[in-house]
N, C-alpha and C positions, 0 to 999 in steps of 0.2 A: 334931809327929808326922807330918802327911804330908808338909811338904819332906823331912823321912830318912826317909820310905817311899818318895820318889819319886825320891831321889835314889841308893835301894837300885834303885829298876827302872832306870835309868843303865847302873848297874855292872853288873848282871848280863844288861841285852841286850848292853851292848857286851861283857861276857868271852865269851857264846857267838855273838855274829854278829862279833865284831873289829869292828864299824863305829859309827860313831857314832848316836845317836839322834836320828832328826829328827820334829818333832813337828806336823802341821799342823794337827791340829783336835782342843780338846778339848773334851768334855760334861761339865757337872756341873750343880750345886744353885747356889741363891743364898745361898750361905756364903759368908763375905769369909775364913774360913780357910783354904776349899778354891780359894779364887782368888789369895790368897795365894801359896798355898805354889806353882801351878802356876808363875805368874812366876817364881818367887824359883829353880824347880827348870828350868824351861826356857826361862824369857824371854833368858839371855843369850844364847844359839844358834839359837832358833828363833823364825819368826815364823809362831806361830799362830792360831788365832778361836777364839775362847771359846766353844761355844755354851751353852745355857742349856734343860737339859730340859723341854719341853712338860707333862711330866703335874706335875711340882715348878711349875711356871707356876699352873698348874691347880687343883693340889691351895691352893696361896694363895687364890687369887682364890675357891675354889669357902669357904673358911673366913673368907671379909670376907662372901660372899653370905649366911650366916644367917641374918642379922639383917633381910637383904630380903625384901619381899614374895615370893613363889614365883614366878609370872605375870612379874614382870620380872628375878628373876634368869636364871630360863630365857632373856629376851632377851638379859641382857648375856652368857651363856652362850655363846647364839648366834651370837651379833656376834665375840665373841673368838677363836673356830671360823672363823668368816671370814676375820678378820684373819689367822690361822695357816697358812689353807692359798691366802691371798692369792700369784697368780700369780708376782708381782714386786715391787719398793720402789715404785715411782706407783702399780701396781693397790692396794699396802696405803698406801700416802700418801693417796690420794682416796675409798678404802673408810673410813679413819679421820677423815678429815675431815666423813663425812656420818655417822658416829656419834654422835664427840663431839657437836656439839650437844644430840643426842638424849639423852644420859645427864648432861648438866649439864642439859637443862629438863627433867628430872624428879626433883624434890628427895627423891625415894627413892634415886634412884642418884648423884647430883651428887657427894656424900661419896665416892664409889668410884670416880669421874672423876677426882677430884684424884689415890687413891693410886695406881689405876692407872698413868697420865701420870706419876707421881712415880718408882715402883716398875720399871713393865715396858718402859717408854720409852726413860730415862736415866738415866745409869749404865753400870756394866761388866754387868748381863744382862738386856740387850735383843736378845741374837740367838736369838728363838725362835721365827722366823716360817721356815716351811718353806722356802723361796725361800733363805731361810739358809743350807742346810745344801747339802753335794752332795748328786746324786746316789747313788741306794741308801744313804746315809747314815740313821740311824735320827735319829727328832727328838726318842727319849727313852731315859735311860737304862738301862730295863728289862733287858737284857739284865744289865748285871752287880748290877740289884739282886737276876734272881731266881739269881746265884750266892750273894748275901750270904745269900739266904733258905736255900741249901741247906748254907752254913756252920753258921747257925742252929739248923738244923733236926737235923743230920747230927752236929755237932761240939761245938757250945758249950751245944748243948739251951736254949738261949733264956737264957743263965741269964749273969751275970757272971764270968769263968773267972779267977781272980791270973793276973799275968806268966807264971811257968812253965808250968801247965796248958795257958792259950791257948798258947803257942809249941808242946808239943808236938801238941796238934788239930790247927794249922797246919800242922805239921810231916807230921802223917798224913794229913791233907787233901792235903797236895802231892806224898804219894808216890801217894795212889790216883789223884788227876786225872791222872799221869805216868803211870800203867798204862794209862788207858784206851786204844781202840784207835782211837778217834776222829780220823781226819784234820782236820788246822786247816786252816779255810777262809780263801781267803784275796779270794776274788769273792765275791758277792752270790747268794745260790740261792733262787729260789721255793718259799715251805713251798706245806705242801697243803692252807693255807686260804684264800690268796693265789690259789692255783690253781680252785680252787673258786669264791670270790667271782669270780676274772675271767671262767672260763666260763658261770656266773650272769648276770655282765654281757652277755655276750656274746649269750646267750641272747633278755634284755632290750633287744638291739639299744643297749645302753651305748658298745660297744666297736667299734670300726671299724678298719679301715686307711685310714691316711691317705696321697697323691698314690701311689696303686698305680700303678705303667705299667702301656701297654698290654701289653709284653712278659713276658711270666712268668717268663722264662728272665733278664732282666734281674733283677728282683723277688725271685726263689728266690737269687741269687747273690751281691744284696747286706746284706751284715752289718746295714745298720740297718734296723728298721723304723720306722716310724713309726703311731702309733696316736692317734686321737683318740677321748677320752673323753666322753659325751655325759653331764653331772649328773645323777642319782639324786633320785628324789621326798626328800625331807626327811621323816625319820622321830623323832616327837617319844614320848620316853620319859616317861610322871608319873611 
């Protein structure tokens, strides 16, 4: 099912852009179906990176934590947040090096050491550490799950639809998306929580400019800035 769903988005970007499809990065789940089909739908032409959604990472790891004490799953918690938004591969190479030992000597977590290592290490999805991903690039699927939520929600009413039904909800679903007026983005735009937490930071003395010249008129002129972020107190949720 999804190599001929994906091999229907083929045929219909190239009927209306004439070009062919080139694919450099794609995000999903840890399904060997949905990794599957993307080879089988774009491996011959393109060479892309897997990556591997952060909250599907998450949502695993946080359903083996159960069974653990509270107190140290909050650590391994912890630890795995680090790992994620570890700067580069050595800063997460030597950040994981001074974990594990910690999570093999303590025979509450040693069990979840091995899956972990076994699961989110190696193998085909292990690209979920932010360093991973580009630029403005999202590190989780969200965006089109919460389309599937308004499929759900809007079309199918939660409910299991036969073949014909769902085709035509689909069908009505894509004439109203094609109404809206909504320009498709195609850059990166600051929401207005983004905007808010950073002038928060800002506020907080978090956020700086970094190697400002002396000249202003150099500084207003050039396209990059440069910003240094200064870490946030650690806010622990029970």
């Amino acid at each position: 099912m999804y190599t001929k769903a994906l091999a229907a988005l083929r045929r219909v970007f190239e009927a209306v852009t004439n070009k062919p499809l080139r694919v450099y990065y794609v995000m999903g789940d840890a399904d060997g179906g949905q990794f599957n089909s993307v080879k089988n739908g774009f491996g011959r032409d393109n060479q892309y990176v897997y990556l591997m959604c952060f909250f599907h990472v998450m949502k695993n790891v946080n359903d083996r934590l159960k069974v653990i004490d509270e107190r140290a799953a909050n650590r391994v918690r912890k630890d795995i947040y680090d790992l994620h938004f570890a700067e580069n591969r050595s800063n997460f190479v030597r950040l994981f090096y001074s974990i594990l030992p910690r999570w093999r000597g303590d025979p509450s977590i040693a069990a979840f050491a091995i899956y972990f290592t076994k699961v989110w290490l190696t193998g085909k999805f292990i690209r979920w550490k932010s360093f991973q991903s580009p630029s403005a690039y999202a590190t989780t699927n969200n965006p089109a799950e919460q389309f599937n939520r308004v499929i759900k929600r809007d079309y199918t009413l939660r409910a299991k639809l036969k073949m014909g039904s769902l085709l035509c909800q689909l069908q009505e679903c894509c004439r109203n998306e094609s109404e809206k007026a909504h320009d498709f983005g195609i850059t990166p735009k600051a929401t207005d929580d983004l905007q808010r937490r950073s002038k928060d930071m800002d506020r907080k003395s978090l956020l700086q400019d970094a190697n400002v010249p002396e000249d202003e008129e150099v500084f207003a002129s050039n396209p990059v800035v440069n910003v240094l972020s200064v870490p946030a107190e650690r806010i622990y949720i029970q």
